[in-house]
MIDO-528746 format. One line per 4 residues: number of its first residue (from 1); for each residue z, y, x of C-alpha. Coordinates in pm, 1 decimal, padded with zeros to 6 digits, always signed. Layout:
<sites>
NUM = Z,Y,X  ...
</sites>
This chain:
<sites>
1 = +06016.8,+20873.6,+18519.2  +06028.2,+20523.3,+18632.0  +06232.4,+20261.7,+18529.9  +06585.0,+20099.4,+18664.9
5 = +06511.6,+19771.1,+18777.7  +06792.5,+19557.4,+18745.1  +06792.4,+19237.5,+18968.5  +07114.8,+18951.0,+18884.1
9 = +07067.6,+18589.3,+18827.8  +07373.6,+18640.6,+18519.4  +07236.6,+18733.5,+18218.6  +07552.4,+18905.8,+18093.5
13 = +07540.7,+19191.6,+18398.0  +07162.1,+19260.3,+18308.6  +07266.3,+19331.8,+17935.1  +07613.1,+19545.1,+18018.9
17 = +07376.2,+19791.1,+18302.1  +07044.6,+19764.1,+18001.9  +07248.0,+19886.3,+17699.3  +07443.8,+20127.6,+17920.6
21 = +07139.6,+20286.9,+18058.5  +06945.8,+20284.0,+17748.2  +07255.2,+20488.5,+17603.2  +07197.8,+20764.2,+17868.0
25 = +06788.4,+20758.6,+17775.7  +06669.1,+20509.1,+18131.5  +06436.8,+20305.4,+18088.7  +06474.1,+19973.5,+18228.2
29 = +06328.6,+19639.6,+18334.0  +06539.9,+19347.9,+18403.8  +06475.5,+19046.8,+18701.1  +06682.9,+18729.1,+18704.0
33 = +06571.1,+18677.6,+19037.9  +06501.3,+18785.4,+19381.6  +06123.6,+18630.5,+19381.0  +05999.1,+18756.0,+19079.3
37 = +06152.7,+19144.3,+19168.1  +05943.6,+19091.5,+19500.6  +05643.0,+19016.6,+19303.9  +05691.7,+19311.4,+19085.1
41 = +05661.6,+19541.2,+19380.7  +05348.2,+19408.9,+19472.3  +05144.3,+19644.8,+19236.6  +05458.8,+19847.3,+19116.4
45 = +05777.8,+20047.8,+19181.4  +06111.3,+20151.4,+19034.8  +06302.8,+20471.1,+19018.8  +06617.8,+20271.9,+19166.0
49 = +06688.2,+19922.6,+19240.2  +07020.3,+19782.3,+19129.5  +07033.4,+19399.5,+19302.9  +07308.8,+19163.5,+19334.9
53 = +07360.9,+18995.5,+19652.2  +07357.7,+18640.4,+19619.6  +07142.3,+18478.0,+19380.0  +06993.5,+18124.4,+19383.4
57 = +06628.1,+18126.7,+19593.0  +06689.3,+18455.4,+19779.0  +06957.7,+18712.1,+19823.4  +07020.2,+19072.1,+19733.4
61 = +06987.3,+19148.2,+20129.5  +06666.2,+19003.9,+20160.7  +06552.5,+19236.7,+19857.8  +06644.8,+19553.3,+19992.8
65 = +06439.8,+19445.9,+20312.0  +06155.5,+19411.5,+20178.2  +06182.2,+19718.3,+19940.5  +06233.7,+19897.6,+20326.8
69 = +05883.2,+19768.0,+20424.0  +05712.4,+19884.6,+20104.4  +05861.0,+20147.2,+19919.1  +06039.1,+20351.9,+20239.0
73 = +06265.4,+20589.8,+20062.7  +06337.9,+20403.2,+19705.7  +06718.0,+20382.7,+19627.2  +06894.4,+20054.1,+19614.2
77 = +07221.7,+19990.4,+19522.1  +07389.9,+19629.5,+19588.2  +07629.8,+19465.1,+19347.1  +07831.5,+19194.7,+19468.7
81 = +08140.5,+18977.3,+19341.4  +08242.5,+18875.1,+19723.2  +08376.9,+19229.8,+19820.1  +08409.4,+19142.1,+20192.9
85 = +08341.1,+19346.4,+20529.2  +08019.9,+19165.4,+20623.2  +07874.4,+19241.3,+20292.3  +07949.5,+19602.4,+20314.1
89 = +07785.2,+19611.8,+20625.9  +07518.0,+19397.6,+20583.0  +07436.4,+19621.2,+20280.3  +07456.1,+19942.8,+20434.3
93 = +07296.3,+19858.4,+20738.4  +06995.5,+19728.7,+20539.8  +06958.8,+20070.6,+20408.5  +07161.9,+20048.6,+20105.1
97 = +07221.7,+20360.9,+19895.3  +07559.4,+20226.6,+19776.4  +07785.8,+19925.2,+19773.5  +07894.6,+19826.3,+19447.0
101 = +08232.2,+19561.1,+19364.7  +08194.3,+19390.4,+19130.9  +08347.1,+19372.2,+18859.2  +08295.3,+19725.2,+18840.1
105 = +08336.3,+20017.0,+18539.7  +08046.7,+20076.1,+18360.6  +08068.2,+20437.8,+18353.6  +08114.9,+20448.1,+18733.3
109 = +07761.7,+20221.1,+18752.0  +07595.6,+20461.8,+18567.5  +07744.1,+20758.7,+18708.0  +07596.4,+20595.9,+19045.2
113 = +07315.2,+20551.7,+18890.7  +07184.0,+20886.8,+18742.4  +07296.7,+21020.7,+19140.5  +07077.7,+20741.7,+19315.8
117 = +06807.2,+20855.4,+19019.5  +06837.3,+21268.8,+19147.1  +06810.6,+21104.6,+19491.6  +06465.2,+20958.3,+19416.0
121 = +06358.0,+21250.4,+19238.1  +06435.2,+21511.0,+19538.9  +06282.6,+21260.9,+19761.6  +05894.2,+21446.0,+19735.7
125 = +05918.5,+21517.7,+20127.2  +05779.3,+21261.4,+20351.3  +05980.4,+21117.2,+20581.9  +05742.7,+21245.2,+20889.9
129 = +05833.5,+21616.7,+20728.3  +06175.4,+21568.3,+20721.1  +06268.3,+21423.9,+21093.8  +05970.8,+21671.1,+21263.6
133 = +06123.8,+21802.8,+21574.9  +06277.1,+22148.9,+21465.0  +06310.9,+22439.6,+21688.6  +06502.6,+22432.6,+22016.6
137 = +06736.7,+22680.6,+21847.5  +06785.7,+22767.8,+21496.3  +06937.9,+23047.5,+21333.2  +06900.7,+23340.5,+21043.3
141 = +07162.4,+23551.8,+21085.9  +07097.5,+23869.8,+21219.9  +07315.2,+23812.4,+21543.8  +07128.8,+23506.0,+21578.9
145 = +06791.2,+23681.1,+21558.6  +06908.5,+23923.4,+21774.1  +06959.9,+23684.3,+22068.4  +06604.3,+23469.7,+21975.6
149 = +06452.3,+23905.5,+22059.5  +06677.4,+23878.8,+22353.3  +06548.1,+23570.7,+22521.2  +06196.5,+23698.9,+22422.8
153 = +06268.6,+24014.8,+22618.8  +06421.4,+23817.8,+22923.6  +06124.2,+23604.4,+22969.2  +05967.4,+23766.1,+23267.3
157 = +06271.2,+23849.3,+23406.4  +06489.9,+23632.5,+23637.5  +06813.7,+23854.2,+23607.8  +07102.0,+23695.5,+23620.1
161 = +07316.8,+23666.7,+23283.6  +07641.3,+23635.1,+23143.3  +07666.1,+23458.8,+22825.7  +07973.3,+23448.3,+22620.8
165 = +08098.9,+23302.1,+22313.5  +08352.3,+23051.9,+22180.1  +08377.9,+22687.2,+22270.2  +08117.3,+22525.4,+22075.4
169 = +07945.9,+22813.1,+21990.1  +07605.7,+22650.7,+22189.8  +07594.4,+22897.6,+22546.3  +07425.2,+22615.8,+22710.4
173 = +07130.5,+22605.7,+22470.4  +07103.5,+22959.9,+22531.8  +07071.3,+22929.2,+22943.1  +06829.7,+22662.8,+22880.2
177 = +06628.7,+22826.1,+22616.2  +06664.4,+23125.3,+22872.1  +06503.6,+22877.4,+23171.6  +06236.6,+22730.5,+22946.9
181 = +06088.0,+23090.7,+22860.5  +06118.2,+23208.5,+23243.3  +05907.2,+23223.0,+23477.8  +06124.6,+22933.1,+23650.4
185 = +06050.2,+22712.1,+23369.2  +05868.3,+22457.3,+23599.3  +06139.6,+22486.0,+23846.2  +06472.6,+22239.1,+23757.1
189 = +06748.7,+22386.7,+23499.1  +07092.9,+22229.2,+23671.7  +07422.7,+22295.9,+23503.0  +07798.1,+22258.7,+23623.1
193 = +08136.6,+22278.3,+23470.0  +08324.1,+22482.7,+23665.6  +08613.6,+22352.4,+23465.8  +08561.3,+22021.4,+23468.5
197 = +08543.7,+21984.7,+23868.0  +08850.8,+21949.3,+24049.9  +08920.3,+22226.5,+24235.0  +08870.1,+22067.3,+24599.1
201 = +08582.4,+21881.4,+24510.2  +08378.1,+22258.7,+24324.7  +08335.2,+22417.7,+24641.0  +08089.4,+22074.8,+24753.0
205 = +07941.2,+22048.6,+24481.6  +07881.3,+22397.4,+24442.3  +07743.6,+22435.8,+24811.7  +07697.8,+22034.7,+24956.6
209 = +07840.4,+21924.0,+25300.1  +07774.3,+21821.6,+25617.4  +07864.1,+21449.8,+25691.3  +08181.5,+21430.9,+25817.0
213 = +08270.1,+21791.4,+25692.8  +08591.1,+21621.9,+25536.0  +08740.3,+21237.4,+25499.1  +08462.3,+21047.8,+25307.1
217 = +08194.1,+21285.5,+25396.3  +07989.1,+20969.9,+25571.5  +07650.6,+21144.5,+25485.3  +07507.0,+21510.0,+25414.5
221 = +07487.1,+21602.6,+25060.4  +07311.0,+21887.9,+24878.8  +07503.0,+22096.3,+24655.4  +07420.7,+22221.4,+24333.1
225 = +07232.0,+22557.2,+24468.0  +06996.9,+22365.4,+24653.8  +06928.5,+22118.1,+24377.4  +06861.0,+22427.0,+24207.1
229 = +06610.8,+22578.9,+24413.8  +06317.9,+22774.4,+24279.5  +06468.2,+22732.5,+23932.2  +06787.3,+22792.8,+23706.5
233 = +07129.0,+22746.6,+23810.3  +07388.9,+22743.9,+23505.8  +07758.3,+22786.2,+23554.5  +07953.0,+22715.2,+23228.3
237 = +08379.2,+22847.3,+23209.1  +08311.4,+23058.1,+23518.4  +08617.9,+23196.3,+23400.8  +08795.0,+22899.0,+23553.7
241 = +08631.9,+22894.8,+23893.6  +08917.2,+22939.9,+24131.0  +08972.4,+23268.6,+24295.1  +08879.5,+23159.4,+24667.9
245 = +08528.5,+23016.7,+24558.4  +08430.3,+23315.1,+24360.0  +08429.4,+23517.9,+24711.0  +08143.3,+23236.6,+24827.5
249 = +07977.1,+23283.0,+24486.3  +07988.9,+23634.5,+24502.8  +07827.1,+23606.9,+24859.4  +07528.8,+23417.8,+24730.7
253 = +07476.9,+23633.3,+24468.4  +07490.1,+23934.6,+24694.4  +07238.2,+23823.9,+25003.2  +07084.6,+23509.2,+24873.6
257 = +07323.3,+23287.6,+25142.9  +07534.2,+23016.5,+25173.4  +07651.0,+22767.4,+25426.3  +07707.9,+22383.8,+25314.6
261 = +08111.8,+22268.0,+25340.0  +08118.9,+22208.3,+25732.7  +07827.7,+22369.0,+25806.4  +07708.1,+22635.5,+26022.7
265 = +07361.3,+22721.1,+25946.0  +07310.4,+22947.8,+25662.6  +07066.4,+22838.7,+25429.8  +06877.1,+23087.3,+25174.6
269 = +06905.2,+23015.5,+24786.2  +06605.1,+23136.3,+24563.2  +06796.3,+23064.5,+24214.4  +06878.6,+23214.5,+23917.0
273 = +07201.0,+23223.1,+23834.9  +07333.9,+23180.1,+23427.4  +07711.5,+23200.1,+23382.3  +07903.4,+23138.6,+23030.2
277 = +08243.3,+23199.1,+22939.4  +08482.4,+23150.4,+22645.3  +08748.0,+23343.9,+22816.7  +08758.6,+23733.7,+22842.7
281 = +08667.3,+23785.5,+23160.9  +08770.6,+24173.7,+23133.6  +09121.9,+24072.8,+23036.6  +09113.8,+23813.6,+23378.2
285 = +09015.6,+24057.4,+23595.3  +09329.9,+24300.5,+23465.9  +09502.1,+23988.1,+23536.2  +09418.6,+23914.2,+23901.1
289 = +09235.0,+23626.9,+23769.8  +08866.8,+23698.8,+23815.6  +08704.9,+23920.0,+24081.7  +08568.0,+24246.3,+23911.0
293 = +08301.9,+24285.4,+24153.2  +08179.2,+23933.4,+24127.5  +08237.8,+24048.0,+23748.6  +08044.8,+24324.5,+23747.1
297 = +07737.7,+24084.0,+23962.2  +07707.5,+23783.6,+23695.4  +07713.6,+24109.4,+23422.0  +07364.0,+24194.3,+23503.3
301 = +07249.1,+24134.1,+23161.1  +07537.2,+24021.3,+22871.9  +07460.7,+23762.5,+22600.6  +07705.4,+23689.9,+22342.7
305 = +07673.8,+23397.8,+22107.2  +07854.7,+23425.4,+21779.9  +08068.9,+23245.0,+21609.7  +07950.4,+23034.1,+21323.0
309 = +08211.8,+23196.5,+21087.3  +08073.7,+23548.2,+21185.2  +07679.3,+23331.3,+21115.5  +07774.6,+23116.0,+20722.5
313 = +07455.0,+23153.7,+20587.2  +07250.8,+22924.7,+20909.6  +07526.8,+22637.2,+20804.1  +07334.7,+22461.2,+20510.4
317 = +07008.1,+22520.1,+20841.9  +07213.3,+22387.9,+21068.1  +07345.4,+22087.7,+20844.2  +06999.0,+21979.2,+20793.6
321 = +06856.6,+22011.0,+21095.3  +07149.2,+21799.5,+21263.6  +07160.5,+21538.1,+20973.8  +06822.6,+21449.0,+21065.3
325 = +06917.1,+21454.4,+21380.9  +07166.6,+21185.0,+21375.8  +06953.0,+21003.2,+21109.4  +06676.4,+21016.0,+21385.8
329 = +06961.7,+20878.0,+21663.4  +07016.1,+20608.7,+21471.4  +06693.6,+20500.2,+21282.5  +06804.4,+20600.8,+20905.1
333 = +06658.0,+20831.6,+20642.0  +06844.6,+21158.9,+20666.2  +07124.3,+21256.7,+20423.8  +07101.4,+21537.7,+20214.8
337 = +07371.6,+21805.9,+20109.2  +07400.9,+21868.5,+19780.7  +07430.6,+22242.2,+19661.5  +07788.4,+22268.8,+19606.4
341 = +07868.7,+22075.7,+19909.1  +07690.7,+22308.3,+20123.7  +07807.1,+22617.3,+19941.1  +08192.5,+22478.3,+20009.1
345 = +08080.8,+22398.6,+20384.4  +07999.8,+22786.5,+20389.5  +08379.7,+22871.9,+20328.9  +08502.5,+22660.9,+20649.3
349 = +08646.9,+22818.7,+20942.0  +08500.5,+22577.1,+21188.3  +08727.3,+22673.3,+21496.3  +08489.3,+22406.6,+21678.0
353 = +08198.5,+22645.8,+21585.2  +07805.6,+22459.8,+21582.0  +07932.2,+22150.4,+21798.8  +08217.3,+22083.1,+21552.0
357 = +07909.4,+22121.1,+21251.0  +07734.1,+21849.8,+21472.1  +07973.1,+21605.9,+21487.9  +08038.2,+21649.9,+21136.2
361 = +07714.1,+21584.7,+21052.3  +07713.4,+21253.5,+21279.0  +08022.5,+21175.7,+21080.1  +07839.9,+21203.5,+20762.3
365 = +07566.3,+20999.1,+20886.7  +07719.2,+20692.7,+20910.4  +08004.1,+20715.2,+20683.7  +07947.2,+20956.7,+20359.1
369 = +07844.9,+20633.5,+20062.9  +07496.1,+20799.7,+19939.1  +07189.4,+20983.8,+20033.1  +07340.6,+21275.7,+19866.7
373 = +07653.5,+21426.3,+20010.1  +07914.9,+21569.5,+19767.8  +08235.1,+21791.3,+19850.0  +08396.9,+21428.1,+19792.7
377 = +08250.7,+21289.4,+20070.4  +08340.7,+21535.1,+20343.5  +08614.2,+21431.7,+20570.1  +08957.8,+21471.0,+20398.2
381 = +09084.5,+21748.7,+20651.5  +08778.8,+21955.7,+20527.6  +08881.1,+21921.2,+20153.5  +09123.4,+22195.7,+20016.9
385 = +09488.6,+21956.5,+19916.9  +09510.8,+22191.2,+19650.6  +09220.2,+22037.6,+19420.6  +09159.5,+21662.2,+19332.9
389 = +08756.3,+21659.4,+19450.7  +08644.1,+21626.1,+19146.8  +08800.7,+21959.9,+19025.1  +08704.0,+22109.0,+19342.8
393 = +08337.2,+22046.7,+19308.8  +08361.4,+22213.4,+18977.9  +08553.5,+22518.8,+19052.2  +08379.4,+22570.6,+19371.8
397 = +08026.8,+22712.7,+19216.5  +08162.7,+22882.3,+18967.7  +08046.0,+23201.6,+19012.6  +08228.6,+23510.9,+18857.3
401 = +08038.3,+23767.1,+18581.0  +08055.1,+24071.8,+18861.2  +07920.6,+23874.5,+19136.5  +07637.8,+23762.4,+18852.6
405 = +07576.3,+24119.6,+18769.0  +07591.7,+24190.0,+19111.6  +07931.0,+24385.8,+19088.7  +08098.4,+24175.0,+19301.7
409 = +08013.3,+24263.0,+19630.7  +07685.0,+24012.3,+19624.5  +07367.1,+24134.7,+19636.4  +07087.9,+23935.5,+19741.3
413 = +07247.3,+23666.5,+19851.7  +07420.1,+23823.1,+20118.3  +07822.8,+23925.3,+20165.3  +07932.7,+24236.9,+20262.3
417 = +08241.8,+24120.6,+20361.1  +08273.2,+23893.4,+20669.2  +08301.4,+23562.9,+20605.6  +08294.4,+23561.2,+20259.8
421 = +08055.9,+23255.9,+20180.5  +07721.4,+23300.8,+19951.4  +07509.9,+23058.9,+19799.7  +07105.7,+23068.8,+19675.8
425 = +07117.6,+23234.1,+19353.6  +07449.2,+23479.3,+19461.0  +07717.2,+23186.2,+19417.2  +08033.0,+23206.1,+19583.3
429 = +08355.2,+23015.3,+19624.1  +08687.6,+23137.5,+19819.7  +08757.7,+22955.1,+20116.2  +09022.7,+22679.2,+20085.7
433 = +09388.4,+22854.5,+19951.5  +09605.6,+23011.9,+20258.9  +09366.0,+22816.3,+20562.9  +09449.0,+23097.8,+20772.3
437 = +09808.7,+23145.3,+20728.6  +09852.4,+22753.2,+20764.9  +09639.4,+22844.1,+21122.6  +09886.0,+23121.2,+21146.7
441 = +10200.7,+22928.2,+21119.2  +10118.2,+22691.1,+21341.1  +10057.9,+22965.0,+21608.1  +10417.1,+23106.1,+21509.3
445 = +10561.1,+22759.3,+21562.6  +10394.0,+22688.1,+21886.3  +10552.0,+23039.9,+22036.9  +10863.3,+22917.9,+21852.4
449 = +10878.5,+22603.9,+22011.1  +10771.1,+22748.5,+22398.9  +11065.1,+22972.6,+22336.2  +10758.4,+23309.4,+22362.8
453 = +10905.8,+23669.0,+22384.1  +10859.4,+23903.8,+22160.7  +10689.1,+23694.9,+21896.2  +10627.0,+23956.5,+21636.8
457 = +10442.2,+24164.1,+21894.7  +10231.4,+23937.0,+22026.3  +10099.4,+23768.4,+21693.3  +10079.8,+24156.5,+21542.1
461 = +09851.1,+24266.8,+21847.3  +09638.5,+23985.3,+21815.0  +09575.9,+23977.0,+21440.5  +09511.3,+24359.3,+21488.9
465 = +09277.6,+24252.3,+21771.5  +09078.5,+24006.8,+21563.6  +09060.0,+24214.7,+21282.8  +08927.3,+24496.3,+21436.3
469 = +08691.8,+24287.9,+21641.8  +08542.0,+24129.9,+21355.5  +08471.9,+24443.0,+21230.8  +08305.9,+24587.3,+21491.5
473 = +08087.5,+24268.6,+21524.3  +08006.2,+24293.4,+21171.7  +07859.9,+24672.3,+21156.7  +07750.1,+24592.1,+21570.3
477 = +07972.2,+24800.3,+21746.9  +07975.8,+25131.7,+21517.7  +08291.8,+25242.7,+21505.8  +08353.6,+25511.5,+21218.0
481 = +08157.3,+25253.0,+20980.5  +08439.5,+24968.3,+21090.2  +08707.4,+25241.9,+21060.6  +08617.7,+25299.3,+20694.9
485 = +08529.6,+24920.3,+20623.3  +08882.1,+24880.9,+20710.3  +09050.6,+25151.4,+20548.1  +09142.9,+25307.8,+20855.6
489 = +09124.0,+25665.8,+21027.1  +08847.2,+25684.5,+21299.7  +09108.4,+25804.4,+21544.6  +09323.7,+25489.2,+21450.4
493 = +09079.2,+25299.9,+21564.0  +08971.5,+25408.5,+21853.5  +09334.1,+25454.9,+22001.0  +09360.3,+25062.2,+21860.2
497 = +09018.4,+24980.9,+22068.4  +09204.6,+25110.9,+22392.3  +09550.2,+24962.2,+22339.1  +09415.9,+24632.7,+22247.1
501 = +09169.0,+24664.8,+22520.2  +08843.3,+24605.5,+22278.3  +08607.5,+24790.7,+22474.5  +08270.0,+24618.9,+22551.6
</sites>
């Protein structure tokens, strides 16, 4: 291994960080100044850089540039006795692997040390590896490979399709992976919000107007069908198109017609129609909310997307694939996870599904302190409040003597029980203590608070409902398999199925 170069125009700090290092077996080689580190890295290289920031003939700042433009990749941390904003910043926009006050503990340098050290030492992939454009959707998990066979299957068809699946959960990736492998794919892929139009305004942008159809019509204006012609049209929450316009949707959809707001000709609409939903559109229809016929038109051909708690094991894929992602956004070298971050990560809920695991990821980007991201560094409202991190981190691999032997319900790195999270080599941790009963209460004091009927009945059907739908998901719709999974009589659960209205 390389040495630690050490880079401060005091003598004293190069001596503290030299014996300190030498204690824990680095090697070093010490620099009083910025100019003669500079000249070092001319014909050679460190393992990390440790530099103050403001020396006599150069700065810290103006180091860490320069070790950018030759040695892309090598950590640097920067020590500095002014422990002010623009410092900070200046340091980590430079590309600065941590920020270091001074005066600082010595055990807490080294300890940043030896991590900036295992950052250099996974850092073997090339940067052009690491930020190569992955796949347009990603995903191990059976369910997941499931719907990659059923877009494969679709791609000479131009049925329409009903995709459904949480908030978050990524149905518009779906309806455009579905356009790209069509044979519409050269035609255009346009998408609408039902729910985010007002509800005058949908039915023109749905179908256009004639100038003067209404007050501010002062030209015609194509609506989104004809924008759509000879390709895709995508309608995400269809659920919450209002009532009257899904009679002129269900028109189109039955002869291929519409007129434009104001108009009078009817014009013809050759367009494939994609509609999502996070809402049970079943349950609307019961309701009087959602035509069944226009229902039963969009469910031509049903798609639904799971949710990333039913899909753990594609979250330390997914985490990668969007860190680089954001680093790419914003012209960084990607983070990296370490193991028993991404084995906690596994154990979140994530009501927000893939777009909350985004944003996270974002988050990390540009505010987790190293290349390497510990439990630590995850957002405090991810971290259990019943473990300091530190103990957290430790507890969270541990990883029992059945599930080692294989006993304890791992095999293979994969869980038999829903959402129980598994890690390479068969490690698991629990999910944070009680996260769904604190979900839970809140629900119960939201009801209490509305001043809901019948409480108890409500919350009882739907945790009945959820657990039985889980388990159907999980063994894909078999019932006696999710009767006995449960501990339940195959007769109970099919007379639950029915009550709880669970069928497909």
């Amino acid at each position: 291994m390389k040495p630690i170069w050490i880079v401060d125009d005091d003598q004293s700090i190069r001596w503290v960080l030299e014996k300190a290092l030498a204690r824990e077996n680095f090697a070093t080689r010490s620099f009083a100044n910025v100019r003669e580190a500079a000249g070092a890295l001319e014909h050679d290289s460190p393992q990390v850089l440790v530099s103050d920031i403001r020396m006599p003939g150069g700065s810290g700042l103006e180091l860490l540039q320069t070790v950018r433009d030759r040695v892309p990749g090598l950590p640097v941390i920067i020590m500095t006795a002014f422990s002010d904003l623009d410092s900070a910043v200046a340091a980590f926009q430079g590309g600065a692997f941590e920020y270091l006050a001074k005066p600082f503990d010595v055990d807490k340098a080294v300890e940043l040390i030896r991590r900036a050290v295992d950052e250099s030492m996974r850092g073997e992939q090339t940067w052009d590896d690491r930020v190569a454009e992955a796949p347009e959707m990603l995903g191990q998990a059976p369910a997941m490979q499931d719907m990659f066979r059923a877009i494969g299957r679709l791609s000479h068809s131009a049925a329409t399709v009903l995709i459904t699946g949480e908030s978050g959960t990524g149905k518009e990736l779906v309806a455009r992976a579905l356009h790209r492998h069509s044979p519409r794919a050269n035609g255009p892929f346009i998408a609408l919000n039902t729910a985010a139009i007002p509800k005058d305004l949908l039915e023109s942008e749905l179908f256009g107007h004639e100038r003067g159809a209404f007050t501010g019509a002062q030209a015609m204006r194509q609506g989104r069908f004809e924008q759509a012609e000879n390709g895709t049209l995508f309608l995400d929450e269809i659920g919450d198109m209002p009532f009257d316009l899904q009679t002129r949707l269900l028109r189109v959809l039955s002869d291929g017609q519409f007129y434009r707001v104001g108009g009078h000709n009817p014009l013809r609409a050759n367009v494939r129609v994609i509609a999502a939903t996070h809402q049970n559109l079943e349950s609307r229809v019961r309701q009087g909310l959602f035509r069944e016929d226009l229902y039963h038109r969009l469910n031509v051909i049903r798609l639904r997307l799971p949710a990333l708690r039913e899909r753990s094991e594609d979250i330390p894929l997914l985490t990668r694939h969007f860190l680089q992602k954001s680093a790419r956004d914003l012209g960084v070298e990607p983070k990296r996870v370490s193991d028993e971050a991404l084995v906690y990560m596994t154990s979140l809920p994530f009501p927000g599904n893939v777009r909350q695991l985004e944003n996270l990821a974002n988050w990390l980007t540009v505010m987790a302190p190293a290349q390497t991201i510990e439990i630590k560094d995850l957002p405090p409202d991810l971290v259990s409040t019943q473990q300091s991190g530190a103990e957290h981190a430790t507890s969270a691999v541990s990883m029992s003597s059945e599930a080692a032997s294989g006993n304890g319900g791992v095999t293979n790195g994969v869980a038999p029980a829903v959402g129980m999270p598994v890690a390479t080599g068969g490690a698991a941790i629990s999910p944070p203590v009680a996260a769904w009963e604190n979900g839970l209460r809140t629900e119960v004091a939201k009801l209490l608070r509305e001043n809901a009927a019948d409480v108890m009945d409500e919350l009882s059907r739907r945790f009945e409902a959820a657990v039985i739908r889980e388990a159907l998901d999980f063994t894909r719709g078999r019932k006696v398999e999710a009767a006995e999974r449960l501990g339940i009589g195959r007769n109970t659960i099919t007379r639950k199925i029915q009550e709880l209205n669970l069928e497909p």
